[in-house]
C-alpha positions in Angstrom: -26.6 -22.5 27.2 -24.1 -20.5 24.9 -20.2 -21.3 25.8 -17.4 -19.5 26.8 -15.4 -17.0 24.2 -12.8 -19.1 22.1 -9.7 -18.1 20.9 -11.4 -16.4 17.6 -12.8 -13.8 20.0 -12.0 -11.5 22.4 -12.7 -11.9 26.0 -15.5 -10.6 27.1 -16.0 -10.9 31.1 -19.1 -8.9 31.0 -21.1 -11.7 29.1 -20.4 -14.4 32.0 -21.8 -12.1 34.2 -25.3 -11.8 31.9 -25.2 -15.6 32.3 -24.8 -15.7 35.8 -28.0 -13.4 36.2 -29.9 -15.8 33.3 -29.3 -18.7 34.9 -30.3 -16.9 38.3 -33.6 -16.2 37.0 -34.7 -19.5 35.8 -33.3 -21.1 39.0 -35.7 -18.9 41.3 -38.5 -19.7 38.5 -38.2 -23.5 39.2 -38.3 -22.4 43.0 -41.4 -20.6 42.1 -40.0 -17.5 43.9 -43.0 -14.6 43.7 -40.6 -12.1 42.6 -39.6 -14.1 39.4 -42.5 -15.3 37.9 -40.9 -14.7 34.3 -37.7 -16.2 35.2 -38.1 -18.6 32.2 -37.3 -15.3 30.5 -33.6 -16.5 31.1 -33.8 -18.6 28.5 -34.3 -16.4 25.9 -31.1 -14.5 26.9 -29.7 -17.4 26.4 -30.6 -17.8 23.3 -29.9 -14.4 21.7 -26.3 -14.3 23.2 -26.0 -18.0 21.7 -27.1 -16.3 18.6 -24.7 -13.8 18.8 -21.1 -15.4 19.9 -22.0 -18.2 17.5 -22.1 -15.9 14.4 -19.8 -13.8 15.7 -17.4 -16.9 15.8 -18.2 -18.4 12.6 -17.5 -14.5 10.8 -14.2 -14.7 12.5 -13.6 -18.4 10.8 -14.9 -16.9 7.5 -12.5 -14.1 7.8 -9.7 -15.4 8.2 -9.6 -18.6 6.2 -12.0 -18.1 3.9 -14.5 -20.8 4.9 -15.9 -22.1 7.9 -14.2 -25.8 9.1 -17.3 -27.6 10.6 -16.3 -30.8 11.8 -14.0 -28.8 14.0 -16.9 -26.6 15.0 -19.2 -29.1 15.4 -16.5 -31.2 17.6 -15.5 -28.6 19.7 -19.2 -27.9 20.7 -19.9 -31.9 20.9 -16.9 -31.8 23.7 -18.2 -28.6 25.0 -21.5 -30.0 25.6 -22.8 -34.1 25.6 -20.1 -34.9 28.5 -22.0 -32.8 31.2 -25.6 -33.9 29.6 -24.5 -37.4 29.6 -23.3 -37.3 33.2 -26.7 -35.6 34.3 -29.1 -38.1 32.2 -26.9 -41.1 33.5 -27.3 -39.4 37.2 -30.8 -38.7 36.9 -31.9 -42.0 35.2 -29.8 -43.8 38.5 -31.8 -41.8 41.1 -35.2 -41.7 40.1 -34.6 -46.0 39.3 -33.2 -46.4 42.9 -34.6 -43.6 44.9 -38.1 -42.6 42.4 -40.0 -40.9 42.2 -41.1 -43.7 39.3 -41.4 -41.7 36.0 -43.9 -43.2 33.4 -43.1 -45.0 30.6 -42.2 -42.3 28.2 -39.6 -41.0 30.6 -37.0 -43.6 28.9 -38.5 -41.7 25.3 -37.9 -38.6 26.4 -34.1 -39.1 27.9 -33.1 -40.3 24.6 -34.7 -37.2 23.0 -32.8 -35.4 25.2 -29.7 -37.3 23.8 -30.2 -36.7 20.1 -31.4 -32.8 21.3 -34.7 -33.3 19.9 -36.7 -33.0 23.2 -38.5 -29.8 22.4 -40.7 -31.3 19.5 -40.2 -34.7 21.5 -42.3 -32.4 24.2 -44.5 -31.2 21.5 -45.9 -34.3 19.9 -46.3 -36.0 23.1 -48.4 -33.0 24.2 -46.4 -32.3 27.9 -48.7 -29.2 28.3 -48.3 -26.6 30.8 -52.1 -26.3 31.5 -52.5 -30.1 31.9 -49.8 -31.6 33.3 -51.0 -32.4 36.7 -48.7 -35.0 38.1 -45.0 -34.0 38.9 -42.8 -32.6 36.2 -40.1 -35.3 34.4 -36.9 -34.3 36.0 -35.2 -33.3 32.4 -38.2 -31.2 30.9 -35.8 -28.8 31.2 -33.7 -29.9 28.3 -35.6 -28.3 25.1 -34.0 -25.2 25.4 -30.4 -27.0 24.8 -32.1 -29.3 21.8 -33.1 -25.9 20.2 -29.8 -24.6 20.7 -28.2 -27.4 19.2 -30.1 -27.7 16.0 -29.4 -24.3 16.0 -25.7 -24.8 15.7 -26.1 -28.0 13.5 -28.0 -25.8 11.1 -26.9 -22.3 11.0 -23.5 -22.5 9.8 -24.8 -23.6 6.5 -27.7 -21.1 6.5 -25.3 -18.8 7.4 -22.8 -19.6 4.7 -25.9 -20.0 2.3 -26.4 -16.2 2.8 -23.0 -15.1 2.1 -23.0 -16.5 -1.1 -26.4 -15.2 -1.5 -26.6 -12.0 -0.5 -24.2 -9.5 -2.5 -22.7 -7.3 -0.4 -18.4 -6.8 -0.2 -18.0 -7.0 3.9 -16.8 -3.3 5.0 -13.2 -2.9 6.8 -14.7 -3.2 10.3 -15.8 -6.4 9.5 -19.9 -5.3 9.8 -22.2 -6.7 7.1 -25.1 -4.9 7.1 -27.0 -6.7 4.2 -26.9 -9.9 5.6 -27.9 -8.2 8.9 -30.8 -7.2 7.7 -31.7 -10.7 6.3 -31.2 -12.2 9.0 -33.3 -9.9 11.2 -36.1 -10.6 8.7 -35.7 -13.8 9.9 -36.3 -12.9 12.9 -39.0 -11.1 12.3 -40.7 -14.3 10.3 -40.3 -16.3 13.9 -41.8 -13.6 16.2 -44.4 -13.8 13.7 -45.6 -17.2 13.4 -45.3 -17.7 17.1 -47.7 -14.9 17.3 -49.7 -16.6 14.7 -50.0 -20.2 16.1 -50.3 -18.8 19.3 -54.1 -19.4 20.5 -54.7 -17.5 23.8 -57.3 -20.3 25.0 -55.2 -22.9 24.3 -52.3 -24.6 25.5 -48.9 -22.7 24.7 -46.5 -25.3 24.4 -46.6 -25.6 20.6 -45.3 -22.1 20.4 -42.8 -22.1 23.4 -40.8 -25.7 22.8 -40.6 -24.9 18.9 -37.4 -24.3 17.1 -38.9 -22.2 14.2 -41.0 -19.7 16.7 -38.1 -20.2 19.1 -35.6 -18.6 16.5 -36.4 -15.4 16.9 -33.6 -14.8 20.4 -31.2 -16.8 18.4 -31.6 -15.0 15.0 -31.4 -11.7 16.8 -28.3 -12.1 18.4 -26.9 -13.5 14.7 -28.3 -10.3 13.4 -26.2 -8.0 16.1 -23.3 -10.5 15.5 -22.9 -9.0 11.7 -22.7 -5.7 12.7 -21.2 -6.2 15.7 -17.9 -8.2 15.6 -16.4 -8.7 18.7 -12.8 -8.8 16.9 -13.0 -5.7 16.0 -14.3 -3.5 18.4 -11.8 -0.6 19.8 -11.6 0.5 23.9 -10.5 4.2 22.4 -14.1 6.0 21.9 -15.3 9.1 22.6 -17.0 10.0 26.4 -20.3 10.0 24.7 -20.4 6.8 22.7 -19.8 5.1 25.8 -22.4 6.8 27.9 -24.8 6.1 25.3 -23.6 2.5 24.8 -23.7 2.0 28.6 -27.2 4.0 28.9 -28.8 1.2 25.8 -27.3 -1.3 28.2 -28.5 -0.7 31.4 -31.7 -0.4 29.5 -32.1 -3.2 27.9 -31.5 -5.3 31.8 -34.5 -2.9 32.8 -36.7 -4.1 30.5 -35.4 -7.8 31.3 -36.1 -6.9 34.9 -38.8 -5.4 34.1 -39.9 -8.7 32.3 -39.0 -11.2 34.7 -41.1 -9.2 37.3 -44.2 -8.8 35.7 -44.8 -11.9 33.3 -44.9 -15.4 33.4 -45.6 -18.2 31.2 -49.0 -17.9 30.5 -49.4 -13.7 29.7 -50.5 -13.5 26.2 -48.3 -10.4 25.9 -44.9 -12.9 25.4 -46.1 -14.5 22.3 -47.9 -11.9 20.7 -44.6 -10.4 20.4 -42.7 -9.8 24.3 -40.4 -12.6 23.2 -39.5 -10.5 20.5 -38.9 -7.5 22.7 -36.9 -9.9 25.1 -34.7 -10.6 22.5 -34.5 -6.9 21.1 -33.5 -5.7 25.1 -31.3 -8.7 25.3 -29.4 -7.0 22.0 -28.6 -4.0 24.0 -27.3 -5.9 26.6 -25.2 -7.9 24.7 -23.8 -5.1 22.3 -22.9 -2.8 25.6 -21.0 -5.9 27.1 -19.1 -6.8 23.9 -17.7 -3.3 24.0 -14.1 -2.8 25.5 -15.2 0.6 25.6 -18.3 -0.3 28.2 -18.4 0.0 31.7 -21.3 -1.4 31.8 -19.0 -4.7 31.1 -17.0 -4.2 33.8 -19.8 -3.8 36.6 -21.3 -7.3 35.0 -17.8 -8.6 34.8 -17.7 -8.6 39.0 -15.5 -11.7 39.9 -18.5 -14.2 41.6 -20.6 -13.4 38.5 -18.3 -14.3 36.7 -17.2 -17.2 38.2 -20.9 -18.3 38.1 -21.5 -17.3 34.5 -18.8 -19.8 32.8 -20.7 -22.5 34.9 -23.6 -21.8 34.0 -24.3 -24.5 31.6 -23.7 -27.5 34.5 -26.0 -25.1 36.7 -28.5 -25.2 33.8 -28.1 -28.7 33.6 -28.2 -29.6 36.9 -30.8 -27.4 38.6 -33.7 -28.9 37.5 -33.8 -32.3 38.5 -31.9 -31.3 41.8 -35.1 -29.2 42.2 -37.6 -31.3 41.2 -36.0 -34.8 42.5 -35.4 -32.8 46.2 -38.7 -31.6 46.9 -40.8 -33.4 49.1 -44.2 -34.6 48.2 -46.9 -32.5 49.0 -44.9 -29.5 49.8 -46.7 -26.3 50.0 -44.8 -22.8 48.9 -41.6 -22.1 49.1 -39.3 -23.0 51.9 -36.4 -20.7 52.5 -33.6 -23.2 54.0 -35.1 -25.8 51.4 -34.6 -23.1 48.7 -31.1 -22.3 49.9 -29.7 -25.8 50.4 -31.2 -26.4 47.0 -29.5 -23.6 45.1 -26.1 -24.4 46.8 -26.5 -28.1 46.0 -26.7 -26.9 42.5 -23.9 -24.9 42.5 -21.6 -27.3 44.1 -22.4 -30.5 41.7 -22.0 -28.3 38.3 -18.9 -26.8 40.4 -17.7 -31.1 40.3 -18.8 -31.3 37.1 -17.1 -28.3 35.7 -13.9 -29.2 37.6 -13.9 -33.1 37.2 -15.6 -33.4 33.3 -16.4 -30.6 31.4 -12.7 -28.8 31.5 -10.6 -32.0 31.6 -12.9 -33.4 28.7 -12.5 -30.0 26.8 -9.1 -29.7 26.3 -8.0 -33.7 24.7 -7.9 -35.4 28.5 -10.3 -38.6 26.6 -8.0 -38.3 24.1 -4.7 -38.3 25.7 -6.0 -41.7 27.4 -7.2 -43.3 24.4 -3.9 -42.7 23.1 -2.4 -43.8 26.1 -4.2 -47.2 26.1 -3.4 -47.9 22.2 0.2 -47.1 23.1 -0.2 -49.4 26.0 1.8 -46.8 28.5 -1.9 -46.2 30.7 -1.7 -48.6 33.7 -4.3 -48.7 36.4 -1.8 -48.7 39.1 -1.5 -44.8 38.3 -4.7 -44.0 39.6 -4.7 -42.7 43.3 -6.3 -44.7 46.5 -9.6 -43.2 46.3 -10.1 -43.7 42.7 -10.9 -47.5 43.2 -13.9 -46.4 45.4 -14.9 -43.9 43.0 -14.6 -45.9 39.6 -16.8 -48.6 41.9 -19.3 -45.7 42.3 -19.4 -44.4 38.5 -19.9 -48.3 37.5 -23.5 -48.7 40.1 -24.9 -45.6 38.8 -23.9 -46.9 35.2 -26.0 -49.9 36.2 -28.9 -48.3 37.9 -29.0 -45.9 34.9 -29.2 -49.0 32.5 -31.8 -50.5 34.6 -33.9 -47.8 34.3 -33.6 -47.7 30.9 -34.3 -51.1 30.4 -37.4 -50.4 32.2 -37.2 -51.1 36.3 -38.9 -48.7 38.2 -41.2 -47.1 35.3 -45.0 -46.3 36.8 -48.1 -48.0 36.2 -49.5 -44.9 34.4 -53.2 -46.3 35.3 -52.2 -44.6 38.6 -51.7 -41.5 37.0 -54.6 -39.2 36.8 -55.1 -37.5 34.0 -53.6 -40.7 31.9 -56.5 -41.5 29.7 -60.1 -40.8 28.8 -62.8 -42.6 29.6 -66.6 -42.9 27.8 -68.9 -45.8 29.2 -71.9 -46.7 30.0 -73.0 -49.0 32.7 -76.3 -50.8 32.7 -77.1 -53.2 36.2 -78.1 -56.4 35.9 -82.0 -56.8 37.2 -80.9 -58.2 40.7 -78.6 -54.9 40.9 -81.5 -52.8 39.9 -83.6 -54.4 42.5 -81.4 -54.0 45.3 -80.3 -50.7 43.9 -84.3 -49.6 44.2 -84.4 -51.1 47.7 -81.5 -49.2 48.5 -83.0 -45.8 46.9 -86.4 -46.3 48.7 -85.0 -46.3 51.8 -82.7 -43.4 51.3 -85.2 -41.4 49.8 -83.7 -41.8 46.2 -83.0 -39.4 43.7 -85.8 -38.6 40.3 -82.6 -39.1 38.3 -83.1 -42.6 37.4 -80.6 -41.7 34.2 -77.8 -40.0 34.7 -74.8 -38.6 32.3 -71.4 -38.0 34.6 -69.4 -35.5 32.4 -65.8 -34.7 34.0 -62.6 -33.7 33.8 -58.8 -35.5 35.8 -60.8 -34.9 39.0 -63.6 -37.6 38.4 -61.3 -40.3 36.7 -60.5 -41.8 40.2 -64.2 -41.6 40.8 -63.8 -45.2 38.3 -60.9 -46.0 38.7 -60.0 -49.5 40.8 -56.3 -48.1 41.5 -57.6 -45.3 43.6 -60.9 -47.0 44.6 -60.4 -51.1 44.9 -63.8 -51.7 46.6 -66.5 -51.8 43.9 -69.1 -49.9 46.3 -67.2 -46.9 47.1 -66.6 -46.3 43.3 -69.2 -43.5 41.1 -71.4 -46.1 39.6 -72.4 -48.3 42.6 -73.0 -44.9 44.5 -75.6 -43.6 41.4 -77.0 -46.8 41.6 -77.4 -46.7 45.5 -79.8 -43.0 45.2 -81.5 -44.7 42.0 -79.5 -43.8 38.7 -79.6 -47.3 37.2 -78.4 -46.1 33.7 -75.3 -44.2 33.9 -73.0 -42.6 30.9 -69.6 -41.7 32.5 -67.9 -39.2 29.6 -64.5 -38.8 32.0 -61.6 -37.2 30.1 -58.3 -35.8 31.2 -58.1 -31.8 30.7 -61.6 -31.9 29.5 -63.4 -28.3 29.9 -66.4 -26.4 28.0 -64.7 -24.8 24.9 -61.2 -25.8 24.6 -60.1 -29.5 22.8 -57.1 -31.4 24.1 -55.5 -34.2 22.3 -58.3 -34.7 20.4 -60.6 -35.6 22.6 -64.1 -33.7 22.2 -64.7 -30.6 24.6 -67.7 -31.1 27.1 -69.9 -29.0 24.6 -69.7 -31.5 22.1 -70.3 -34.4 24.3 -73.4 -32.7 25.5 -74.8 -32.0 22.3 -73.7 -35.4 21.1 -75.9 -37.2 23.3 -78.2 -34.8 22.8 -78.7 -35.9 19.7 -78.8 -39.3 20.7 -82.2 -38.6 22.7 -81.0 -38.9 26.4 -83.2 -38.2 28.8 -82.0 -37.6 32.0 -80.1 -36.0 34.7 -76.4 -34.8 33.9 -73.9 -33.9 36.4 -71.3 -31.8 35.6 -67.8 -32.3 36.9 -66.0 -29.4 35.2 -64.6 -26.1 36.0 -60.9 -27.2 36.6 -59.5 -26.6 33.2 -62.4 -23.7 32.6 -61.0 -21.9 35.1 -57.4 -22.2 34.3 -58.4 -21.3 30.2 -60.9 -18.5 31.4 -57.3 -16.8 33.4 -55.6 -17.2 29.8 -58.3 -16.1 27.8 -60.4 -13.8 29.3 -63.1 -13.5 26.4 -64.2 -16.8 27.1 -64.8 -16.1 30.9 -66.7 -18.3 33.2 -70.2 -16.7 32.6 -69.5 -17.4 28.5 -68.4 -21.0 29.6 -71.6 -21.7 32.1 -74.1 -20.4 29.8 -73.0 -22.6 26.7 -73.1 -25.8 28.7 -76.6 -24.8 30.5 -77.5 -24.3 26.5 -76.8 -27.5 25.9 -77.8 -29.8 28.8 -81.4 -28.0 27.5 -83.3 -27.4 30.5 -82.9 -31.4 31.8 -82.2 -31.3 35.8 -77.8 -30.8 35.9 -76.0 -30.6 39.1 -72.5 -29.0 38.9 -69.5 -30.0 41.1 -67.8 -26.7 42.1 -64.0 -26.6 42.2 -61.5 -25.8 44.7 -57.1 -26.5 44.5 -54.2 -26.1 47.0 -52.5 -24.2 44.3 -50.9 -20.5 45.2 -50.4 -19.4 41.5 -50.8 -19.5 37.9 -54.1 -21.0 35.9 -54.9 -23.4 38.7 -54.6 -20.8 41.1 -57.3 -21.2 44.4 -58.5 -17.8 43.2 -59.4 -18.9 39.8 -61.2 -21.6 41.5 -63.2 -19.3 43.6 -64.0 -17.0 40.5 -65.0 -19.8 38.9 -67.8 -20.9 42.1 -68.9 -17.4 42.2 -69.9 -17.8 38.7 -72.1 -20.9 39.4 -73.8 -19.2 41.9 -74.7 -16.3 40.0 -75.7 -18.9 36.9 -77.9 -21.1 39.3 -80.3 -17.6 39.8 -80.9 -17.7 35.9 -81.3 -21.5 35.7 -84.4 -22.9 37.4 -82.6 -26.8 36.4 -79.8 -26.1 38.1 -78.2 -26.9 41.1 -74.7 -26.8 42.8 -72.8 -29.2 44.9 -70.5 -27.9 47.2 -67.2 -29.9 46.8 -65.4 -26.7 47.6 -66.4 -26.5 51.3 -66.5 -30.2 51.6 -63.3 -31.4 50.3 -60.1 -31.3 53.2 -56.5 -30.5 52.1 -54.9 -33.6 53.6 -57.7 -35.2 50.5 -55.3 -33.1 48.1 -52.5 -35.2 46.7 -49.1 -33.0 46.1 -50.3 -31.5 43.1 -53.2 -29.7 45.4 -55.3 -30.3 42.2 -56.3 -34.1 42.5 -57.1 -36.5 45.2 -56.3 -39.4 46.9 -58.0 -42.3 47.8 -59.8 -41.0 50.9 -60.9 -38.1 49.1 -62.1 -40.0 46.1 -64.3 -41.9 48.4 -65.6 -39.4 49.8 -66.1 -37.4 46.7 -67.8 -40.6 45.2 -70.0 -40.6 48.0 -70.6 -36.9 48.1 -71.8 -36.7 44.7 -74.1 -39.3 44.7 -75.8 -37.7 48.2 -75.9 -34.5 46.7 -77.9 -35.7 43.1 -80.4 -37.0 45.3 -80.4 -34.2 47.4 -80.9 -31.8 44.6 -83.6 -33.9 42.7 -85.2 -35.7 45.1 -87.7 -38.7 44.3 -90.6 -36.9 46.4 -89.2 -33.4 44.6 -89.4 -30.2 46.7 -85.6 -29.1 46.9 -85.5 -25.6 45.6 -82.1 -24.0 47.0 -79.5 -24.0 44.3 -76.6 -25.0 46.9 -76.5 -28.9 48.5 -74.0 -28.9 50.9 -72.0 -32.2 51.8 -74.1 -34.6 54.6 -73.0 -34.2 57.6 -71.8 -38.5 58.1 -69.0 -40.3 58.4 -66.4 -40.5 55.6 
């Protein structure tokens, strides 16, 4: 989050109050309020007004003395910044060892990316995906956006003084360099366009959102507006029209970041095909009206509580994240307004502490008054008060817990995780199975499937899995076996759907035509439409018909039964809607495909089946759906034939 004004600049009270509002916005984003579904959007006012008082300091340095003194830079923004990070890791680390929720394995990778601010391409070669990310959110995913800003000030001052040197221009009296303006914009420009580039609508966006280089477009424009805006030397003494234009470009500029926050979220095309680039542009206006002495604008913006929220907004950054996410109860469906409000005001109050206690003392020498204390030996610890005993005794067990966690107590089993592998196997039953299996089909009718292909997404790997299912009968393959599908192919795979690839694991399309090639005959059933749906929301030229047709192409004309889809979720890709645009697309498929049939999951299935991610199950519900499935292939294909709706529903038994 950018910092407070230092001594090289002026005071601008205006700006604390555009970080109060920033901060605002991505706090009711992580609440998932309706009304902000492009709060993330406060982030990349962030970054541009980084951008900007950065530069704008940097000039100043440059200015005056000649040159820019970078260990002192780079140590006032280390005391500016790793005590309150360090405090929230070390907090964070404690809880979730001592209280959970367990984490996986990575999550000790990932804190210390978060250390050495490399978490965003930590994020991004670990492939923490917005689409397929199931399973509750890491409480410090928030922390790419400070490792972007912090390579950002580790290498722009030498960019920056790379430019002056490169591009010829004598800086005018007010201080504005338009040359190297208009580099740096080009800059700019270069980011907004390779995120526009990499971007792929049907695919996962996380490349283009966690990356410094198509990130650098907020922070580039606010360098740009720094170089022809210098804080130092703007005048309060303009004319009545200047100022109504300056305040008119302004309030602008928060209209279109209103406007933004309102209408967008993280998944519309429109922000990386360019509306982070406008985002950054609006922010501009913002940020160049409350700069200006001259703006009134400023003053409105500068209201006392916004302010006072604004220069602690980087502990409330910090903080409300893993308050959020480590406070919310399993399983909890929308929002909750006293959950929501004890939630904000927690946040508030710890980075309130954490201002007071750390971040101020910490910036202005209080470690190194003590250090000097203690080599001087003059510190004794008979000058700390009463209470500070039962506080140091605090700070040391969370010290601990944190170092046990990071050592490795409490980490997950991550086989418990769905979603945290891919599967492709083939199970063959010994002759005594296949003879009781045939008893067993004979005298429930049995299915004509006697081979059968299970192709799935996250939603059938408990269907195998002996976490979720520990008795060997209720799992996928004994169920098969029990209508008559002796030879079973199980191609199970986390975030699998029809068109789109994911970690490089082979979309459903290819799998199909893979075995296709191999010569299977056979029946297939078709556990997908989860991830379709969610990719068909993104990209709607590859829309569920498009999607249908090309796996019904490939399965080529052998008997498939397709699971339908249902979630719990309210919004976004995974939205219940989606789901149900996705079943009314079966439905109208199953007319034009005489081999096709469809199992109702989606009436079947009950929410309390849901775990808290309303996208996955539990263990009831993966027994049932094991059962289910198995019912409803020999159902749809029976042994004596004759079934020609294209809709089983679930059997009316016991679960």
């Amino acid at each position: 989050m950018p910092e407070p004004v230092r001594r090289n600049q002026r005071y601008m009270p205006g700006l604390d109050g555009l970080r109060a509002l920033a901060v605002l916005a991505v706090i009711a984003y992580h609440l998932g309020l309706g009304w902000a579904p492009g709060g993330l959007l406060g982030v990349g006012v962030f970054f541009t007004l980084s951008g900007y008082l950065i530069t704008d300091l940097l000039l100043a340095q440059l200015a005056r003395r000649g040159g820019i003194r970078l260990g002192r830079f780079w140590l006032a923004r280390a005391r500016r910044l790793l005590p309150a990070l360090f405090l929230m890791l070390t907090v964070t680390v404690a809880w979730v060892t001592v209280f959970g929720p367990h984490q996986p394995s990575d999550f000790r990778d990932a804190v210390l990316s978060a250390a050495f601010y490399v978490n965003n391409w930590w994020l991004v070669f670990h492939d923490v995906s917005y689409f397929a990310d199931f399973g509750p959110e890491m409480p410090i995913n928030h922390l790419w956006s400070l490792a972007v800003e912090e390579q950002f000030y580790i290498v722009w001052p030498f960019l920056l003084l790379l430019g002056v040197r490169l591009v010829r221009e004598t800086p005018r009296a007010s201080g504005v360099r338009p040359r190297l303006a208009a580099t740096t914009a080009g800059l700019a420009v270069a980011s907004a366009i390779a995120m526009a580039v990499l971007y792929e609508p049907s695919l996962d966006p996380s490349r283009v959102y966690y990356g410094t280089d198509t990130r650098a477009c907020e922070l580039l424009a606010g360098a740009a507006l720094a170089m022809v805006w210098p804080s130092r030397r703007l005048k309060a003494d303009v004319a009545p029209g200047a100022r109504r234009t300056l305040d008119g470009l302004g309030v602008a500029g928060l209209v279109v970041i209103a406007l933004m926050v309102w209408r967008t979220d993280q998944f519309s095309s429109f922000l990386y095909q360019g509306g982070f680039a406008l985002l950054a542009l609006a922010t501009v206006l913002v940020v160049a009206a409350l700069a200006h002495p001259a703006s009134r604008l400023g003053v409105a913006l500068g209201w006392a509580p916004l302010r006072w929220l604004g220069v602690r907004s980087y502990g409330i950054y910090l903080w409300h994240f893993p308050i959020i996410t480590l406070t919310t109860p399993d399983g909890a469906p929308g929002n909750d307004l006293l959950r929501d409000a004890l939630q904000t005001a927690a946040i508030i109050a710890v980075a309130a502490l954490s201002w007071r206690f750390v971040e101020e003392p910490i910036r202005h020498g209080a470690l190194g008054r003590i250090w000097r204390q203690v080599r001087a030996g003059t510190w004794r610890p008979q000058a700390m008060p009463r209470y500070g005993w039962a506080a140091a005794t605090g700070v040391v067990a969370v010290f601990l817990a944190a170092g046990a966690g990071m050592a490795g107590v409490g980490v997950a089993d991550e086989s418990t995780v769905p979603g945290s592998e891919s599967e492709s196997r083939t199970v063959r039953l010994t002759p005594v199975q296949a003879a009781a299996a045939r008893l067993a089909a004979q005298e429930a009718a049995g299915s004509s499937c006697r081979a059968v292909i299970h192709l799935g997404d996250s939603t059938s790997e408990g269907l195998t899995s002996s976490n979720y299912l520990p008795n060997p009968a209720d799992r996928i393959d004994s169920q098969y076996a029990r209508v008559g599908a002796n030879e079973q192919h199980f191609e199970i795979s986390g975030a699998r759907s029809i068109v789109e690839t994911y970690e490089g694991e082979p979309n459903a399309y290819d799998v199909a035509m893979g075995w296709q090639g191999e010569g299977f005959e056979g029946c297939w059933v078709l556990a997908l439409g989860t991830n379709d749906s969610a990719n068909a929301y993104v990209a709607p030229d590859t829309d569920a018909k498009v999607r249908i047709d090309r796996m019904m192409e490939a399965v080529e004309g052998e008997p498939a039964l397709w699971v339908n889809v249902r979630s719990l979720v309210e919004a976004g890709p995974y939205a219940k809607q989606n789901m149900q645009l996705w079943d009314e697309a079966l439905l109208e498929a199953c007319e034009r495909y005489p081999n096709m049939r469809i199992f109702d999951w989606a009436s079947a299935v009950r929410d309390d089946w849901f775990i808290e991610d309303g996208i996955h199950f539990t263990t009831p519900g993966y027994r049932a759906r094991s059962r289910m499935i198995a019912d409803a292939l020999a159902e749809a294909f029976p042994g004596a034939g004759g079934y020609e709706r294209c809709v089983v529903k679930a059997a009316d038994r016991p679960i």
